[in-house]
N, CA, C and O of each residue as an XYZ file, in Angstrom:
544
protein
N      95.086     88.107    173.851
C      94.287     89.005    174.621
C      94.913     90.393    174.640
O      94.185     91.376    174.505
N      96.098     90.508    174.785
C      97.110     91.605    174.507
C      96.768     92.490    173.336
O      96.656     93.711    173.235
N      96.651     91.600    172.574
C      96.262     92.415    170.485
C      95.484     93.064    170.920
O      95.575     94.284    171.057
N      94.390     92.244    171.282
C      92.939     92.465    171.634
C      92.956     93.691    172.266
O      92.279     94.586    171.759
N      93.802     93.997    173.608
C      93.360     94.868    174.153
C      93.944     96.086    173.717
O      93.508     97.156    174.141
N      95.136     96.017    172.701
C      95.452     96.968    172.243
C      95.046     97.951    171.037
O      95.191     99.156    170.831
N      94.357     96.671    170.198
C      93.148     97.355    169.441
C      92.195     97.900    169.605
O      91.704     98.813    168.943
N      91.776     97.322    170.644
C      90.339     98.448    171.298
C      90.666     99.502    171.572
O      89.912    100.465    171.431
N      92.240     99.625    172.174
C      92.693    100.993    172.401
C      93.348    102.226    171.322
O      93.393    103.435    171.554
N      93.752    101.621    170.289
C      93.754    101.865    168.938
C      92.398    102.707    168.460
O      92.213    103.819    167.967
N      91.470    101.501    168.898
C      90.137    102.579    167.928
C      89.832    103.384    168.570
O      89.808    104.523    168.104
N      89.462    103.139    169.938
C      89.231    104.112    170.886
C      90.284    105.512    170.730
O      89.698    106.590    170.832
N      91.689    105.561    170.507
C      92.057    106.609    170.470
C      92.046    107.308    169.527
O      92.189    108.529    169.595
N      91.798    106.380    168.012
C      91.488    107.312    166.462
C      89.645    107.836    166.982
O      89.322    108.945    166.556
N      88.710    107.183    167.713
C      87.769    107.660    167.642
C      87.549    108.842    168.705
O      86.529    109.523    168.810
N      88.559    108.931    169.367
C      88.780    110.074    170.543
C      89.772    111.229    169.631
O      89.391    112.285    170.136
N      90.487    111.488    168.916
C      91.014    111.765    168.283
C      90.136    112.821    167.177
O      90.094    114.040    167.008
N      89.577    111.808    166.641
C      88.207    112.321    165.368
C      87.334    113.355    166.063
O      87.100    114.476    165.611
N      86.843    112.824    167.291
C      85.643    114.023    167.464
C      86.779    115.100    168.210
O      86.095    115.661    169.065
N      87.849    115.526    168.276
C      88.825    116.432    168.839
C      88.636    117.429    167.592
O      88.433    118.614    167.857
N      88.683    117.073    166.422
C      88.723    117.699    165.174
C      86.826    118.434    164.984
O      86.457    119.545    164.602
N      86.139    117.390    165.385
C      85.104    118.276    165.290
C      84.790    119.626    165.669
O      85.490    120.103    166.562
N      83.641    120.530    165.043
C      84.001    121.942    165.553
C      82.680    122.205    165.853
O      81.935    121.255    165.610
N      81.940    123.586    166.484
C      80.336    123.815    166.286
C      80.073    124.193    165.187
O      81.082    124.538    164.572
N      78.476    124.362    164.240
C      77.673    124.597    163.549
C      77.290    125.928    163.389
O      76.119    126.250    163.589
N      78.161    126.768    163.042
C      78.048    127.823    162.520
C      76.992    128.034    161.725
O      77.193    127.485    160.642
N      75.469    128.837    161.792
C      74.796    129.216    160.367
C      75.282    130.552    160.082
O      75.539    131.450    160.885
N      75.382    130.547    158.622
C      76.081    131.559    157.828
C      74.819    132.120    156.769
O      74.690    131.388    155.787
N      73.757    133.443    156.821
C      72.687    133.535    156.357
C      73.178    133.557    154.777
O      74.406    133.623    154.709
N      72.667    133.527    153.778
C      72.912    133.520    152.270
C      72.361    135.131    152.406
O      73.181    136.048    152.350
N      71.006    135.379    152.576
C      69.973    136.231    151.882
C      70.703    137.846    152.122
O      70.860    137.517    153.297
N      70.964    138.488    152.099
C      72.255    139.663    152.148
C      70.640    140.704    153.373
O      70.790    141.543    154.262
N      69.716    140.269    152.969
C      68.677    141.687    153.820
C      68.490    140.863    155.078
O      67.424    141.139    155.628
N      69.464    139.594    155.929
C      69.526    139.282    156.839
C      71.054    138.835    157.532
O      71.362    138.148    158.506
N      71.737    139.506    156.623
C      73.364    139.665    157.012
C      73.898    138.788    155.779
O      75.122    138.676    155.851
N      73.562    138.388    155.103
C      74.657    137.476    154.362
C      75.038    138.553    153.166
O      74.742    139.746    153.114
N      75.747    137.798    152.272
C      76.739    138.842    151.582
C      75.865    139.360    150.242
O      75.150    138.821    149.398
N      76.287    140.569    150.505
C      76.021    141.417    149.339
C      75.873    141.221    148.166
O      74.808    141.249    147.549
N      76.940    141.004    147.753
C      76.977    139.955    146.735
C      75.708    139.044    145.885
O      75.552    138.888    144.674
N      75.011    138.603    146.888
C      74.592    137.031    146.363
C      72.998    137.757    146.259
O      72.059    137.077    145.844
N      72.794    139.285    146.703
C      71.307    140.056    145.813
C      70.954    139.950    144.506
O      69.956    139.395    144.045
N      72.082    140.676    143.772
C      71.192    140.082    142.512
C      71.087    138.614    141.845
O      70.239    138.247    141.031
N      71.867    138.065    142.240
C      71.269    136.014    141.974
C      70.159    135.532    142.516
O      69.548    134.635    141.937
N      69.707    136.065    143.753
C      68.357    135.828    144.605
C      67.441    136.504    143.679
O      66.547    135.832    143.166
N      67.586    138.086    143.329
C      66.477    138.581    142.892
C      66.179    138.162    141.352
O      65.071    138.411    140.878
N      67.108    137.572    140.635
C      67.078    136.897    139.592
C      66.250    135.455    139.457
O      65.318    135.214    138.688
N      66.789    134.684    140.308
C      66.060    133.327    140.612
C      64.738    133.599    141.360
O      64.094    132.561    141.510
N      64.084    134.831    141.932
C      62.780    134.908    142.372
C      62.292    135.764    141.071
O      61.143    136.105    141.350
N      62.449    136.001    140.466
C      61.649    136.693    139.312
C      61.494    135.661    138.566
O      60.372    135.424    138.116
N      62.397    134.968    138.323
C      62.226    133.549    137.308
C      61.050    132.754    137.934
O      60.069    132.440    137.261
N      61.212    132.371    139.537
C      60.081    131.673    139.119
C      58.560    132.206    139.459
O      57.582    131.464    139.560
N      58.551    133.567    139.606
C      57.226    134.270    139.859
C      56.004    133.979    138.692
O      56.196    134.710    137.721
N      55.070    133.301    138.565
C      54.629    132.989    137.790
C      53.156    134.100    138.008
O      52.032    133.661    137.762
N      53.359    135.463    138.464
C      52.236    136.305    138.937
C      51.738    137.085    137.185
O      52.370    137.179    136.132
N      51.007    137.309    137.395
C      51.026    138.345    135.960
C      49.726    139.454    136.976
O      49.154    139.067    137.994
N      49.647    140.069    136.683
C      48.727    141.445    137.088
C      47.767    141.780    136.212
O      47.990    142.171    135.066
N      46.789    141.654    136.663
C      45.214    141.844    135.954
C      45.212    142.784    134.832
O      45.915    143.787    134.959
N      44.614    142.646    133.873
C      44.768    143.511    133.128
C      42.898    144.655    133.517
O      41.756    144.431    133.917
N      43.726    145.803    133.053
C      42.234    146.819    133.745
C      41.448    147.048    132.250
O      41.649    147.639    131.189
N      40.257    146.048    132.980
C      39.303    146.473    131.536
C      38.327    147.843    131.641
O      37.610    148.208    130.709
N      38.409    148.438    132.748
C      37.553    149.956    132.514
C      37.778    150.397    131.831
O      36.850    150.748    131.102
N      38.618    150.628    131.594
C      39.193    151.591    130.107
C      39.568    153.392    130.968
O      40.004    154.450    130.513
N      39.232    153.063    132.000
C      39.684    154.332    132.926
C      41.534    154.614    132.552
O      42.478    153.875    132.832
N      41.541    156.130    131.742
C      42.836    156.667    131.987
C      42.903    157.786    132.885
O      42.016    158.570    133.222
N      43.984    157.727    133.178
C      44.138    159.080    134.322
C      44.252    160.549    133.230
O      44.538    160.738    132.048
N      43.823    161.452    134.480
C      43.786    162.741    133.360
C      45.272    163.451    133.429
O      46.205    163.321    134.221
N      45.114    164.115    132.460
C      46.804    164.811    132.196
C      46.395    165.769    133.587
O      45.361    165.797    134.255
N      47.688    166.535    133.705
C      47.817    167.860    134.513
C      47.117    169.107    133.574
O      46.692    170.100    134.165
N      47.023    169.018    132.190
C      46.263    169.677    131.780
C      44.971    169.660    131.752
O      44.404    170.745    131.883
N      44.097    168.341    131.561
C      42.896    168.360    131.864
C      42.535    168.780    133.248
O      41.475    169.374    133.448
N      43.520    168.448    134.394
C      43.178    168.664    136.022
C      43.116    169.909    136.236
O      42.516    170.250    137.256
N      43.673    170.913    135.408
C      43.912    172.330    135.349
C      42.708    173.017    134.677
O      42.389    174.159    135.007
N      41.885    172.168    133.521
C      40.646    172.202    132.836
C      39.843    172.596    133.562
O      39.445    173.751    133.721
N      39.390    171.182    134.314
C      38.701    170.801    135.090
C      38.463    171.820    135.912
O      37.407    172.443    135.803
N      39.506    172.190    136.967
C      39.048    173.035    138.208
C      39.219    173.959    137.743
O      39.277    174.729    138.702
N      39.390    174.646    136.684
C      39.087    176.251    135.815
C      37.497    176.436    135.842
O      36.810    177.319    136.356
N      37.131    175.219    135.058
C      35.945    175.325    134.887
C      35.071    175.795    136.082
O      34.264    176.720    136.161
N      35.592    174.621    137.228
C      34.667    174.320    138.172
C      34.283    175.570    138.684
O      33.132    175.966    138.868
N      35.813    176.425    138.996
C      36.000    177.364    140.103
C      34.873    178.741    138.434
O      34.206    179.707    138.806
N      34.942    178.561    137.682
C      33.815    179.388    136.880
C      32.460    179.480    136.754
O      31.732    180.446    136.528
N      32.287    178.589    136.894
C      30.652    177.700    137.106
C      30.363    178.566    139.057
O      29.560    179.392    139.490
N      31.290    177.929    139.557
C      30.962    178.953    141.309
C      30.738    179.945    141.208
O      29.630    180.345    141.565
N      31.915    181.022    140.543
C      32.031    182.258    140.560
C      30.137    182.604    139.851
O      29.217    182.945    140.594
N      30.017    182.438    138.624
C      28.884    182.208    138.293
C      27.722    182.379    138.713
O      26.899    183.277    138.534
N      27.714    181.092    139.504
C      26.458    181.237    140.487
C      26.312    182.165    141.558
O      25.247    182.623    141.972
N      28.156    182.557    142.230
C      28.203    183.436    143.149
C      27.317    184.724    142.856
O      26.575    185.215    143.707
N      27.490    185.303    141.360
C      27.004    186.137    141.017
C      25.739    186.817    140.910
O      25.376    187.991    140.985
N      25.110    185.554    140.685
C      23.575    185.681    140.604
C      22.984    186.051    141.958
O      21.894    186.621    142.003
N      23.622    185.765    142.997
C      23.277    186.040    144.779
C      23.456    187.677    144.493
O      22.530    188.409    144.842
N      24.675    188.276    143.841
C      24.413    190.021    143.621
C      23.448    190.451    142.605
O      23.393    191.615    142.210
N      22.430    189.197    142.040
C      21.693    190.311    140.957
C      22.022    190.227    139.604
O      21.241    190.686    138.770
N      23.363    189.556    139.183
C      23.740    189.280    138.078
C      23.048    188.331    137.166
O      22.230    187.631    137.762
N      23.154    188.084    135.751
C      23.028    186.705    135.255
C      24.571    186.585    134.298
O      25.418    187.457    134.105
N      24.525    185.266    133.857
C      25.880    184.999    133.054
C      25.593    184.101    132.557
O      24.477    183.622    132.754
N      26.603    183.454    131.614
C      26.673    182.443    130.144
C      27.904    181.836    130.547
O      28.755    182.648    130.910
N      28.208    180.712    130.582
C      29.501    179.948    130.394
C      29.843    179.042    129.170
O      28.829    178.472    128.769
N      30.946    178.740    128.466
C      30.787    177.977    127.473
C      31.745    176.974    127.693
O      32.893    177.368    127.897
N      31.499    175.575    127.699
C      32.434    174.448    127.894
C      32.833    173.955    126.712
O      32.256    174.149    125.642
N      33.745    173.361    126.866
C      34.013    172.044    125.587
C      32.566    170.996    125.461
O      32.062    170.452    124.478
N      32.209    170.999    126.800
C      30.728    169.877    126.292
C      29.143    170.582    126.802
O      28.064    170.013    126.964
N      29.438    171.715    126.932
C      28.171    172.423    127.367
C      28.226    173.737    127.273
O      29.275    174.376    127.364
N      26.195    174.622    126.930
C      26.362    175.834    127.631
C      26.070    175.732    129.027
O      25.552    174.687    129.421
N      26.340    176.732    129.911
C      25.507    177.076    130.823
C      24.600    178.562    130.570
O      24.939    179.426    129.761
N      23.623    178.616    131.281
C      22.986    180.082    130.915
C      22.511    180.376    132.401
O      22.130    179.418    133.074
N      22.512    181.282    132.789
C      21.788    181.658    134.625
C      21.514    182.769    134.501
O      22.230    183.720    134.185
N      20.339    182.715    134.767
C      19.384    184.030    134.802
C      18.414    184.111    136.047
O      17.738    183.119    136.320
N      18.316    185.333    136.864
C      17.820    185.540    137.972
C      16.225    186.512    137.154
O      16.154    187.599    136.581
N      15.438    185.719    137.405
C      13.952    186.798    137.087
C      12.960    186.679    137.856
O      11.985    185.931    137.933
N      13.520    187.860    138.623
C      12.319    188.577    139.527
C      12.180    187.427    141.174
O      11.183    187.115    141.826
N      13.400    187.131    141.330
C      13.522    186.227    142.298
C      13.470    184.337    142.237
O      13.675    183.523    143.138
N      13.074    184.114    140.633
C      13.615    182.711    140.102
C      14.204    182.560    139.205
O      14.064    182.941    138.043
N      15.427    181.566    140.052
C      16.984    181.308    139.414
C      16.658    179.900    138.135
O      16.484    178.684    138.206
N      16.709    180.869    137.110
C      17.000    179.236    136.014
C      18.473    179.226    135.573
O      19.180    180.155    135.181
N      18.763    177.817    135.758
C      20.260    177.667    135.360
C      19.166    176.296    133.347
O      18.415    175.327    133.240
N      19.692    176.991    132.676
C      20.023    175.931    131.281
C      21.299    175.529    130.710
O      22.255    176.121    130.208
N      21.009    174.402    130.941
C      21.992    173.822    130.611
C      22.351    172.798    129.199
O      22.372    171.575    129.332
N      22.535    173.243    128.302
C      22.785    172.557    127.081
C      23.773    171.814    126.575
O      24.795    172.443    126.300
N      23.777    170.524    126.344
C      25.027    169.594    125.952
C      25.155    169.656    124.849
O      24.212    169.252    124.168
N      26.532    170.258    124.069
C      26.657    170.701    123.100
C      26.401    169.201    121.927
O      25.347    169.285    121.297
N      27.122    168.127    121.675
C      27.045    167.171    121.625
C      25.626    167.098    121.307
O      25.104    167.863    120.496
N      24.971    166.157    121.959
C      23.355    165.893    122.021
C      22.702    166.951    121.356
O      22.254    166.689    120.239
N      22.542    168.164    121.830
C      21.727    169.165    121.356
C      20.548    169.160    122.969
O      19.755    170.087    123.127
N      20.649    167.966    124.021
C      19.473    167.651    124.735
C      19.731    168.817    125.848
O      20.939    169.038    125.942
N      19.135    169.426    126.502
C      18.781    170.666    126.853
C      17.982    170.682    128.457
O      16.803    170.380    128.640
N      18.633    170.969    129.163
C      18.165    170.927    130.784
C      17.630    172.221    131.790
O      18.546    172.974    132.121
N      16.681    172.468    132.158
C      16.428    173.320    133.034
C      16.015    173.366    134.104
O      15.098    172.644    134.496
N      16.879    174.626    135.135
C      16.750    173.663    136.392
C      16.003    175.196    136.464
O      16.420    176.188    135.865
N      14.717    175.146    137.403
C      14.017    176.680    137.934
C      14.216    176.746    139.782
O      13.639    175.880    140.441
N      14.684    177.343    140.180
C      14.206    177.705    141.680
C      13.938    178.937    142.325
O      14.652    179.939    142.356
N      12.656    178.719    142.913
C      11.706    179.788    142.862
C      11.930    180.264    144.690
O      12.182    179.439    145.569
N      11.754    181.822    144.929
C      12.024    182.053    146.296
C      13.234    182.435    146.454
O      13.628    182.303    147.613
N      14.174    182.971    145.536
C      15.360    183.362    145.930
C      15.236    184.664    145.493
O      14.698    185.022    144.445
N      15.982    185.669    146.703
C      15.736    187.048    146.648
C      17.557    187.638    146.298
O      18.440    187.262    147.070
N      17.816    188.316    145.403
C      18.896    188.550    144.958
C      20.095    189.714    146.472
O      19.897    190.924    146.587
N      20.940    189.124    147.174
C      21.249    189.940    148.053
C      20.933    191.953    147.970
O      20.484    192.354    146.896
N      21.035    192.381    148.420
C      20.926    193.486    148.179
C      22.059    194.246    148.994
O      22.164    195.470    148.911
């Protein structure tokens, strides 16, 4: 009974003993953009590109963006075509010439025709408006 009771006290003190050694549960983050180490960014961003299986649409419009030179084209033109018309309010007429058109504006006798010709085509537009009195 003696053994006996000295073995129980045996385990009892290696098993009192053991959890003495135990410690708390520290979490330690890996991902470095939530404290973990620096380090371990580019292996993450490596192993998420690997398995990204995304691909990105391909654009069938056929839409390209315009250079800074065409954008410079563009509102040359535009701001010419205004001036233009501005003119005709003093009495003037004028001609513009595009890469894809004429314009022609002529004020007679108080109706404004703008023609407009697509060089291209050859097809030919006229706009008349009648009732306009040239400022004076």
């Amino acid at each position: 009974m003696k053994s006996k009771l000295l073995s129980y006290g045996a385990i009892m003190f290696c098993i009192s003993s053991y959890s003495a050694l135990a410690t708390e549960l520290v979490y330690t983050p890996i991902n470095p953009s939530f404290g973990g180490n620096a380090l371990n960014s580019s292996h993450l961003f490596g192993v998420a590109n690997a398995i990204n299986d995304y691909k990105a649409p391909i654009d069938e419009s056929g839409f390209e963006s315009e250079s800074s030179l065409e954008r410079l084209a563009n509102s040359l033109e535009s701001r010419l075509i205004s001036q233009l018309l501005a003119d005709v309010g003093n009495g003037n007429t004028g001609q513009l010439e595009t890469d894809d058109f004429y314009l022609n504006i002529v004020d007679d006798n108080g109706t404004l025709i703008v023609q407009i010709v697509d060089k291209v085509s050859g097809e030919s537009t006229e706009i008349k408006v009648a009732g306009l009195n040239p400022d004076q």
